[in-house]
LUMLUMDREN-2810 file (N, C-alpha, C; in Angstrom, 1 decimal):
<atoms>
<atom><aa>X</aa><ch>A</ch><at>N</at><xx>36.0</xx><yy>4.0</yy><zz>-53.5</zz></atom>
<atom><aa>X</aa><ch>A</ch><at>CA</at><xx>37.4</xx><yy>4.2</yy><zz>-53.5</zz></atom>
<atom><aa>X</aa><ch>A</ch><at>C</at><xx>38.0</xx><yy>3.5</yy><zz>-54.7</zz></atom>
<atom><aa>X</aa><ch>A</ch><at>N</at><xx>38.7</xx><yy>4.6</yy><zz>-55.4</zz></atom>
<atom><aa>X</aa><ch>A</ch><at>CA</at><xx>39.4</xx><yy>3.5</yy><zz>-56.5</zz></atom>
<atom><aa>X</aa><ch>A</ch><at>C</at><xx>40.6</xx><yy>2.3</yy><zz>-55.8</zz></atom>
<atom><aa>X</aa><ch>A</ch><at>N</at><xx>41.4</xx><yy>1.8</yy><zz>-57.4</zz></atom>
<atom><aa>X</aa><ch>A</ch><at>CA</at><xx>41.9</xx><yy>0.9</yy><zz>-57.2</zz></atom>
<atom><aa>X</aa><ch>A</ch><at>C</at><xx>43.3</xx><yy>1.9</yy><zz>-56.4</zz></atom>
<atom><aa>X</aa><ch>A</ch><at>N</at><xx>43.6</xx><yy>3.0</yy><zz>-56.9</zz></atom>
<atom><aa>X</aa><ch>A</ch><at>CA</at><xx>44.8</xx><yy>3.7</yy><zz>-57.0</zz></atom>
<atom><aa>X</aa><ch>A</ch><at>C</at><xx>44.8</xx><yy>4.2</yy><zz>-55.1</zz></atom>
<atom><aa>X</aa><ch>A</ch><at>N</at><xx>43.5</xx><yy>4.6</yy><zz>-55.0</zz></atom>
<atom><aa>X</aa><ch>A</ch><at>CA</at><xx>43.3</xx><yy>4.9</yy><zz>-53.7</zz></atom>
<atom><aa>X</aa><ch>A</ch><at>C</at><xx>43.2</xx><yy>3.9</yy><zz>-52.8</zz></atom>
<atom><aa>X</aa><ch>A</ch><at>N</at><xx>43.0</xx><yy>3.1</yy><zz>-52.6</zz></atom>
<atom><aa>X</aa><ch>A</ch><at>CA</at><xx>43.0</xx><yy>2.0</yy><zz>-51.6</zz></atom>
<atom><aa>X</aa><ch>A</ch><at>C</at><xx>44.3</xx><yy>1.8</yy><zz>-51.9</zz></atom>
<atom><aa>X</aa><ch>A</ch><at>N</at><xx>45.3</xx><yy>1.6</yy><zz>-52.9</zz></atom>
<atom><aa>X</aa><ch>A</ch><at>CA</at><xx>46.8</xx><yy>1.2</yy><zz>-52.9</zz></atom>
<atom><aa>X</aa><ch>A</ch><at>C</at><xx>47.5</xx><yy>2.2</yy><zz>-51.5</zz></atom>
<atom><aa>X</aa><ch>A</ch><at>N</at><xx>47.2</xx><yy>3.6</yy><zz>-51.8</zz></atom>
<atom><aa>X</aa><ch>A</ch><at>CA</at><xx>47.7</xx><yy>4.8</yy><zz>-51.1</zz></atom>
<atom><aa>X</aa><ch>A</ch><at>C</at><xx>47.4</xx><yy>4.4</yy><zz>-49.7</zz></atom>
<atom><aa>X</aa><ch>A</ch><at>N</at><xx>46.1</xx><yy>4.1</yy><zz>-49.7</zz></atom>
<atom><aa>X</aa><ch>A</ch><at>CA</at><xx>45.3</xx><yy>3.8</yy><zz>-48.1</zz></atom>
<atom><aa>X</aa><ch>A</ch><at>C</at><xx>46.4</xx><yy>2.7</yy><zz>-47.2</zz></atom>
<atom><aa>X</aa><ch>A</ch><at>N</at><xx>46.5</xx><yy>1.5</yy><zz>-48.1</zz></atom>
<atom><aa>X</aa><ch>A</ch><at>CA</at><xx>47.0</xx><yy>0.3</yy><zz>-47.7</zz></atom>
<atom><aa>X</aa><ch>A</ch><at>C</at><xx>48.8</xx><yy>0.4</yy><zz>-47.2</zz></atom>
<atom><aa>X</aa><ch>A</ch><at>N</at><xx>49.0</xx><yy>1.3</yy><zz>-48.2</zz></atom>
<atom><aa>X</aa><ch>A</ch><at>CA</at><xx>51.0</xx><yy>1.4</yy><zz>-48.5</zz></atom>
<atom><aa>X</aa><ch>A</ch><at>C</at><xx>51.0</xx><yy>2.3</yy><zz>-46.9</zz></atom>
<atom><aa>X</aa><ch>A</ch><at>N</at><xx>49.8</xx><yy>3.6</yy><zz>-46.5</zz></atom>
<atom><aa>X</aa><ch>A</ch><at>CA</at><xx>50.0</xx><yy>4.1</yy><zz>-45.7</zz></atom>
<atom><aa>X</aa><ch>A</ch><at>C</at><xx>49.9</xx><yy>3.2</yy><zz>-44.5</zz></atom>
<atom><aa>X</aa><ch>A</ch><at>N</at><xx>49.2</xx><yy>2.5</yy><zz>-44.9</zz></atom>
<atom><aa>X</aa><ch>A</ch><at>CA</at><xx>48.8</xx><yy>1.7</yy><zz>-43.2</zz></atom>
<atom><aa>X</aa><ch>A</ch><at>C</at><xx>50.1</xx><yy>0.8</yy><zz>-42.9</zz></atom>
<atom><aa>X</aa><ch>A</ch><at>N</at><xx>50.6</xx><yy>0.2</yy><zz>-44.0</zz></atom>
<atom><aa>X</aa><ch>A</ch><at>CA</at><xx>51.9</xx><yy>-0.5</yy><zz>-43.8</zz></atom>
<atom><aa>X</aa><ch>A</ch><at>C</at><xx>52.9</xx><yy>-0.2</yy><zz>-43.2</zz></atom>
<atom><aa>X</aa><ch>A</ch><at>N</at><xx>53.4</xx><yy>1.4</yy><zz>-43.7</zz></atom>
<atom><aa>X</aa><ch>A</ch><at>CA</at><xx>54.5</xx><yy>1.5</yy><zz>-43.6</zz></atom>
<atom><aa>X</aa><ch>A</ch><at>C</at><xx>54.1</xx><yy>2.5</yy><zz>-41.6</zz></atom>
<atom><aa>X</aa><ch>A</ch><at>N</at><xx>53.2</xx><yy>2.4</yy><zz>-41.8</zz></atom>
<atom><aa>X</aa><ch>A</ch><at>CA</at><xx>52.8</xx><yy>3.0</yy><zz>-40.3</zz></atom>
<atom><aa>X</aa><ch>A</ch><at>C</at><xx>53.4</xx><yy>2.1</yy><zz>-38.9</zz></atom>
<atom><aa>X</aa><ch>A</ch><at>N</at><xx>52.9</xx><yy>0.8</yy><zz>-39.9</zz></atom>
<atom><aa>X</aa><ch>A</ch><at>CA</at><xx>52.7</xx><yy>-0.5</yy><zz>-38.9</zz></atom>
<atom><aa>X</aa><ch>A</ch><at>C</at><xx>54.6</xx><yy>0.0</yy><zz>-38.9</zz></atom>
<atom><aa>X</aa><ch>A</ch><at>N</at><xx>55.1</xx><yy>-0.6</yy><zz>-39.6</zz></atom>
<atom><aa>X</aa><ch>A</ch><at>CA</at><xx>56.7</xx><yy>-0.5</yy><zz>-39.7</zz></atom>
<atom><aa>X</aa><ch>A</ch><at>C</at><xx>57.6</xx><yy>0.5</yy><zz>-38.8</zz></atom>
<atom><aa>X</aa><ch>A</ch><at>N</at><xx>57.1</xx><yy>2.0</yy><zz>-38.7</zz></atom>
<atom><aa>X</aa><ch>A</ch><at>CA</at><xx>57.1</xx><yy>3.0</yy><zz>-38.2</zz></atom>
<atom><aa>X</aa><ch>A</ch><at>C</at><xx>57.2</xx><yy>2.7</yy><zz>-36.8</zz></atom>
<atom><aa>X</aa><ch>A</ch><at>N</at><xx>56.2</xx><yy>2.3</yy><zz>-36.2</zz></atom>
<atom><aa>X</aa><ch>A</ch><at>CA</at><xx>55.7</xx><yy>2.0</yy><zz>-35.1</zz></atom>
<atom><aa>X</aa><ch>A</ch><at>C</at><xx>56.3</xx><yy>0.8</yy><zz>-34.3</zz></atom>
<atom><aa>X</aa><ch>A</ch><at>N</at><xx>56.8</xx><yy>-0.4</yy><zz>-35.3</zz></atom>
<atom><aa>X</aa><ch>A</ch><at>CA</at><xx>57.2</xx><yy>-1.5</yy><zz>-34.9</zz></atom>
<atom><aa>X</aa><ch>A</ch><at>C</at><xx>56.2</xx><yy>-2.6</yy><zz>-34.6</zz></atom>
<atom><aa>X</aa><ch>A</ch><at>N</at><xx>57.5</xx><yy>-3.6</yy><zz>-34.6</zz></atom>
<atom><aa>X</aa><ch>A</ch><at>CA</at><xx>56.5</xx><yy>-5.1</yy><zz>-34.5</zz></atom>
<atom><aa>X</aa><ch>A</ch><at>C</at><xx>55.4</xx><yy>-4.8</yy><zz>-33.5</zz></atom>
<atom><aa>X</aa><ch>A</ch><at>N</at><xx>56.2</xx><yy>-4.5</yy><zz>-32.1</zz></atom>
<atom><aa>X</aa><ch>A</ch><at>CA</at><xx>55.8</xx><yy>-4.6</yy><zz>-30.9</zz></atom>
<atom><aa>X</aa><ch>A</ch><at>C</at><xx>54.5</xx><yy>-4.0</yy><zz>-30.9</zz></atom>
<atom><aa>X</aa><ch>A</ch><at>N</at><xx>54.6</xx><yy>-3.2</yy><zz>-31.3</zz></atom>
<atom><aa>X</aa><ch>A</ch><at>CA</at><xx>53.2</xx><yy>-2.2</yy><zz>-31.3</zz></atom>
<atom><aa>X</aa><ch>A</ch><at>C</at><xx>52.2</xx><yy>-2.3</yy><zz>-32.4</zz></atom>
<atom><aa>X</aa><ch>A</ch><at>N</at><xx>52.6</xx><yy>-2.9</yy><zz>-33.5</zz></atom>
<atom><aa>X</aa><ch>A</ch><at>CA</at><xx>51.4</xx><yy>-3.2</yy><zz>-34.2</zz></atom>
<atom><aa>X</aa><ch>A</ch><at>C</at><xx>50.4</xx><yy>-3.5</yy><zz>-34.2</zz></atom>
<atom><aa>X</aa><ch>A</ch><at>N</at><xx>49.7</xx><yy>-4.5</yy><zz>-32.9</zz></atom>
<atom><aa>X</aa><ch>A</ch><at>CA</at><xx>48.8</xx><yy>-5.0</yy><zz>-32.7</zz></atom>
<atom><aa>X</aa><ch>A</ch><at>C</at><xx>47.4</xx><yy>-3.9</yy><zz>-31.5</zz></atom>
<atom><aa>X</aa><ch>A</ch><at>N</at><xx>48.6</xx><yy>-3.0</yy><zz>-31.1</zz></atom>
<atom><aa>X</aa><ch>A</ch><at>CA</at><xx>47.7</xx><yy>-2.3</yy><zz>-30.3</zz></atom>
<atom><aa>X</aa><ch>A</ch><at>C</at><xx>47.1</xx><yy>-1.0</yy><zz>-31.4</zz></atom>
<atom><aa>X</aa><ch>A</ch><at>N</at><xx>48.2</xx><yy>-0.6</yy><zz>-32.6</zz></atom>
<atom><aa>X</aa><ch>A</ch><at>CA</at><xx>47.3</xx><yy>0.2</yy><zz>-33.7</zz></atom>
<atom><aa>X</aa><ch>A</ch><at>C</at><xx>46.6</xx><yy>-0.2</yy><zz>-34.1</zz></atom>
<atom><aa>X</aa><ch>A</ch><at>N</at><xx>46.7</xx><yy>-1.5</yy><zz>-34.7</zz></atom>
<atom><aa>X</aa><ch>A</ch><at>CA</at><xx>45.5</xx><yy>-1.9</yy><zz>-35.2</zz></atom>
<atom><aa>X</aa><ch>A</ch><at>C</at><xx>44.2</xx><yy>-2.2</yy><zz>-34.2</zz></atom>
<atom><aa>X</aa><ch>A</ch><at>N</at><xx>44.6</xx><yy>-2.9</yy><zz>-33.1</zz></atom>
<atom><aa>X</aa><ch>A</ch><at>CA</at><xx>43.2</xx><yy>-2.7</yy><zz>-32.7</zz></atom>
<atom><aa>X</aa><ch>A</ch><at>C</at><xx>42.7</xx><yy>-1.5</yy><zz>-32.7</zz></atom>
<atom><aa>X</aa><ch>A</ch><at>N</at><xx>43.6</xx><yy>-0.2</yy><zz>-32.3</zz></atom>
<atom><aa>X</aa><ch>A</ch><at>CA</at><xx>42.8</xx><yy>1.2</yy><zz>-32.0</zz></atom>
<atom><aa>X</aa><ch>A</ch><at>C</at><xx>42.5</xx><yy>1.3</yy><zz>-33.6</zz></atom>
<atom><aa>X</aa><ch>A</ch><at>N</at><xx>42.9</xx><yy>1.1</yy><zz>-34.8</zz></atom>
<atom><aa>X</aa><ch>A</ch><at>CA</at><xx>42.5</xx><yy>1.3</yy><zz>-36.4</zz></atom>
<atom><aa>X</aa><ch>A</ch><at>C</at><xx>41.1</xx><yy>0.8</yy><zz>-36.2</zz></atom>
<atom><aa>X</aa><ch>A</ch><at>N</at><xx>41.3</xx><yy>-0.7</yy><zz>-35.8</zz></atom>
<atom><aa>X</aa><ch>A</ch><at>CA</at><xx>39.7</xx><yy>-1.2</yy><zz>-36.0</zz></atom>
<atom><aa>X</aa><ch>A</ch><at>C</at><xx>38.7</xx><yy>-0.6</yy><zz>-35.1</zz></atom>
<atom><aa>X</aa><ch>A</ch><at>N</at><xx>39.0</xx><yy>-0.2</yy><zz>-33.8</zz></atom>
<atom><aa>X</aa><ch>A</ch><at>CA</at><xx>37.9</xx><yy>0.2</yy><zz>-33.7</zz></atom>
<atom><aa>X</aa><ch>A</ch><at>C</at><xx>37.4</xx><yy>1.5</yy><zz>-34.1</zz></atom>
<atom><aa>X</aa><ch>A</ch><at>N</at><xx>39.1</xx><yy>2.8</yy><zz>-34.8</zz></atom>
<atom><aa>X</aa><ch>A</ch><at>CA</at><xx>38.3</xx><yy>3.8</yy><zz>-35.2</zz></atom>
<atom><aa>X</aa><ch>A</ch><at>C</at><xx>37.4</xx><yy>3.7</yy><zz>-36.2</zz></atom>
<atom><aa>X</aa><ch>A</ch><at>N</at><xx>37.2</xx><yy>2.7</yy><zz>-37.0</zz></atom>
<atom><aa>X</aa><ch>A</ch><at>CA</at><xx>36.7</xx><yy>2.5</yy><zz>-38.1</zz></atom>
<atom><aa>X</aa><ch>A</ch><at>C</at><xx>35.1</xx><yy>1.5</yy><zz>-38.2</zz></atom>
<atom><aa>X</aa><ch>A</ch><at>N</at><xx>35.4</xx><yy>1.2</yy><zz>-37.0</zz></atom>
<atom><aa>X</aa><ch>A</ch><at>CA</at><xx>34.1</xx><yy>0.5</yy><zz>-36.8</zz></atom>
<atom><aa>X</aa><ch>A</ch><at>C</at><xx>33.7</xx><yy>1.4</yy><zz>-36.3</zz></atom>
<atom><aa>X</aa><ch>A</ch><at>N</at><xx>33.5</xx><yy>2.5</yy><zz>-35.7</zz></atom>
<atom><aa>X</aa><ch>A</ch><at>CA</at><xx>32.9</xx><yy>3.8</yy><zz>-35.2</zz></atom>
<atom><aa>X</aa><ch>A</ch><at>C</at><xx>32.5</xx><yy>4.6</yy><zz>-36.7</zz></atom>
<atom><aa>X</aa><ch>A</ch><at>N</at><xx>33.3</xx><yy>4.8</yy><zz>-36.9</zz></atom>
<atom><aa>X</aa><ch>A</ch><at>CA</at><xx>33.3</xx><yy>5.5</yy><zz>-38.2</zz></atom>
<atom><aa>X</aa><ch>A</ch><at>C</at><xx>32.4</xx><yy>4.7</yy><zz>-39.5</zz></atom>
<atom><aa>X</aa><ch>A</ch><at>N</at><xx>32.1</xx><yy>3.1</yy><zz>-39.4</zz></atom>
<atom><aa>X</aa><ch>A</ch><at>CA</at><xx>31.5</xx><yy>2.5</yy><zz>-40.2</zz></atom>
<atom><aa>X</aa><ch>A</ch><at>C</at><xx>29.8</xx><yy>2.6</yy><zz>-39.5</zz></atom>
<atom><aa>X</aa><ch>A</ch><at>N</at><xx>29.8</xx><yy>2.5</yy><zz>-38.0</zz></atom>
<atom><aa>X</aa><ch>A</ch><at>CA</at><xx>28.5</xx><yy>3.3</yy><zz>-38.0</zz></atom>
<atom><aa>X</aa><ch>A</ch><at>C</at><xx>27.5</xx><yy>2.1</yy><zz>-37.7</zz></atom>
<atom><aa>X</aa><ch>A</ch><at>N</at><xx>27.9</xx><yy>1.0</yy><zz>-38.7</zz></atom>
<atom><aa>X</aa><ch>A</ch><at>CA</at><xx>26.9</xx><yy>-0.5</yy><zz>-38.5</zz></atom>
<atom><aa>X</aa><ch>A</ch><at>C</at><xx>27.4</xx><yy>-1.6</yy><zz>-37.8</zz></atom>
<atom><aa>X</aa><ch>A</ch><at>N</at><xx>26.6</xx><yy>-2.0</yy><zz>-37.4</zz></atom>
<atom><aa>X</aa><ch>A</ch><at>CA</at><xx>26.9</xx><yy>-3.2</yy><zz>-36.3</zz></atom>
<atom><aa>X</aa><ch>A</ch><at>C</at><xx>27.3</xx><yy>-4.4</yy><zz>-37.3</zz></atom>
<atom><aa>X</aa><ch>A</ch><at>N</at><xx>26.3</xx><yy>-5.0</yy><zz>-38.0</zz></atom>
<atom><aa>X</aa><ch>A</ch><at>CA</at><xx>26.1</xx><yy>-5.6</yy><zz>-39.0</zz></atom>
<atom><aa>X</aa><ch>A</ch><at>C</at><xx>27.1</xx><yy>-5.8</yy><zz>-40.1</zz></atom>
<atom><aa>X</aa><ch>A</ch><at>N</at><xx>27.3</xx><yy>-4.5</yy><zz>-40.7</zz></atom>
<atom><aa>X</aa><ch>A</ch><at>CA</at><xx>28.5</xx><yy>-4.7</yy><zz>-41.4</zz></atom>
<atom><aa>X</aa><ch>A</ch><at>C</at><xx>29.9</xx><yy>-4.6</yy><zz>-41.0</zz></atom>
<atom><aa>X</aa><ch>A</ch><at>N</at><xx>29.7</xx><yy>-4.1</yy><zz>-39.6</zz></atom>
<atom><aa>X</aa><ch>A</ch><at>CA</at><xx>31.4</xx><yy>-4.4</yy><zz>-38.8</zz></atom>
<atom><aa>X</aa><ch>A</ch><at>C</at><xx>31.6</xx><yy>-5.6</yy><zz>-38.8</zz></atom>
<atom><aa>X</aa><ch>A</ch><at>N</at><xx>30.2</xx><yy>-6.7</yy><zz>-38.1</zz></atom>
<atom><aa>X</aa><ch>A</ch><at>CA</at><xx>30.6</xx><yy>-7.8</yy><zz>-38.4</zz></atom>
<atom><aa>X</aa><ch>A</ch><at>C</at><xx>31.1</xx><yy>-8.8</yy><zz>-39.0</zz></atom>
<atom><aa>X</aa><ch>A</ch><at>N</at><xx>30.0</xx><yy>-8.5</yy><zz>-40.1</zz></atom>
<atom><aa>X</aa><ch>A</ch><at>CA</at><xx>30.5</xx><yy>-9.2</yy><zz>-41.1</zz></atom>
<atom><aa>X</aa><ch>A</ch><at>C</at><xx>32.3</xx><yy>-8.6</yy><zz>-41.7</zz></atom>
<atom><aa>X</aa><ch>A</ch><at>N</at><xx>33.0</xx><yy>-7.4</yy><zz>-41.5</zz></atom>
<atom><aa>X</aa><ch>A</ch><at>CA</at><xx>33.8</xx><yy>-7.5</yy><zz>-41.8</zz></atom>
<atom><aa>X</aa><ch>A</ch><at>C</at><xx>34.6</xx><yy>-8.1</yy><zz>-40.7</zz></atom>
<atom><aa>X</aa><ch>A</ch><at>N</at><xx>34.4</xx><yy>-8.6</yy><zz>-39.6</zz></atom>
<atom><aa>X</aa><ch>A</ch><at>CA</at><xx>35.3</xx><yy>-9.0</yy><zz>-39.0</zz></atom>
<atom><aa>X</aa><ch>A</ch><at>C</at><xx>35.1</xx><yy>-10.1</yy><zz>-39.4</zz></atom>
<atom><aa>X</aa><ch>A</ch><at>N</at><xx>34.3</xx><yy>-11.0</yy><zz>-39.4</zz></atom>
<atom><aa>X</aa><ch>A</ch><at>CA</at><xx>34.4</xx><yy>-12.2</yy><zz>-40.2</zz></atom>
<atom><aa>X</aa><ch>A</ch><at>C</at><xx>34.8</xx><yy>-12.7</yy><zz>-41.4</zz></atom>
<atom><aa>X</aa><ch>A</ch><at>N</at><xx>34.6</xx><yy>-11.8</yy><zz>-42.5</zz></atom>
<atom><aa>X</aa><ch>A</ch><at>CA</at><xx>35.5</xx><yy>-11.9</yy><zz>-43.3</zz></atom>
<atom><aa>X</aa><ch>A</ch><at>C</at><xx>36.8</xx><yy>-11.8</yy><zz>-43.2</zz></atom>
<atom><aa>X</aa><ch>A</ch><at>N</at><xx>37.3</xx><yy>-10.9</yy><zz>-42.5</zz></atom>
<atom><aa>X</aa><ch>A</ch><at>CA</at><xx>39.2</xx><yy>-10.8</yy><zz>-42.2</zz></atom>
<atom><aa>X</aa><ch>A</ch><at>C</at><xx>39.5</xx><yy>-12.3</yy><zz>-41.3</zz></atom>
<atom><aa>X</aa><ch>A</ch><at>N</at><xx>38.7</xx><yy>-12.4</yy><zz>-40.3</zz></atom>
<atom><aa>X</aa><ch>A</ch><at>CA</at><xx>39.1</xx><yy>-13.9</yy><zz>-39.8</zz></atom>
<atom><aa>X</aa><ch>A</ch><at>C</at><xx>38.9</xx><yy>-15.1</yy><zz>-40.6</zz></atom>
<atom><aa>X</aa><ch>A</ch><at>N</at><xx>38.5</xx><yy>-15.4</yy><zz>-41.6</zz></atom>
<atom><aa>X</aa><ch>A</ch><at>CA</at><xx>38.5</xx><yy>-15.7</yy><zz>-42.5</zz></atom>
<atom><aa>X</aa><ch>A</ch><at>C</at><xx>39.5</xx><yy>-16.3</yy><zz>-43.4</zz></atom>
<atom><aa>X</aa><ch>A</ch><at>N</at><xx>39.9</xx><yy>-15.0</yy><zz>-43.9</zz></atom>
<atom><aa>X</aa><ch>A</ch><at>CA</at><xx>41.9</xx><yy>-14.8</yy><zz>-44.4</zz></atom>
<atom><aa>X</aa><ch>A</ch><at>C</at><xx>42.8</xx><yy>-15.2</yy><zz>-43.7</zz></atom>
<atom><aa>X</aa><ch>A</ch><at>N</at><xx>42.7</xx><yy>-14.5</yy><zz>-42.2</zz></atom>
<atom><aa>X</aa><ch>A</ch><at>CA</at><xx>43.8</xx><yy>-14.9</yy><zz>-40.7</zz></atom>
<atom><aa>X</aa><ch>A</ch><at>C</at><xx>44.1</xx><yy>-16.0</yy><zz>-41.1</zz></atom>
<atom><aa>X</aa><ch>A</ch><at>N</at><xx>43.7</xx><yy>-16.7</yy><zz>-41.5</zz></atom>
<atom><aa>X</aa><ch>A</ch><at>CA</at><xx>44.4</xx><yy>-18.5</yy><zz>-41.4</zz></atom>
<atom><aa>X</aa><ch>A</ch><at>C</at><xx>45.7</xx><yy>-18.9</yy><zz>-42.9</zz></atom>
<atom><aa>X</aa><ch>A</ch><at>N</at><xx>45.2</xx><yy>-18.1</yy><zz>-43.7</zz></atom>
<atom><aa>X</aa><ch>A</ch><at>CA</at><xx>45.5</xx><yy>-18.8</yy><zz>-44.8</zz></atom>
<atom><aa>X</aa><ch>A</ch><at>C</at><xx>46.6</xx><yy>-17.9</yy><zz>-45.3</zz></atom>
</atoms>
């Protein structure tokens, strides 16, 4: 994925969130993460991305 494409990916996920509202944010995103951990296929590297995002969470 380029740089230009992930901007597009990211702006859409935002303004989604926004769309949707505070309140509900948290339930898209869980349903995002798990489409995507399906869609990523590996256990292993789901992991490790959730570890890396929790990671960030703090800081």
């Amino acid at each position: 994925m380029t740089e230009a494409e992930l901007d597009v990916v990211y702006t859409r996920l935002c303004k989604t969130m926004t769309q949707l509202g505070e309140g509900n944010a948290p339930l898209f995103l869980a349903r995002f993460a798990l489409l995507a951990i399906e869609k990523i296929g590996d256990a292993d590297v789901s992991l490790g991305l959730i570890d890396a995002a929790g990671d960030g969470a703090g800081s």
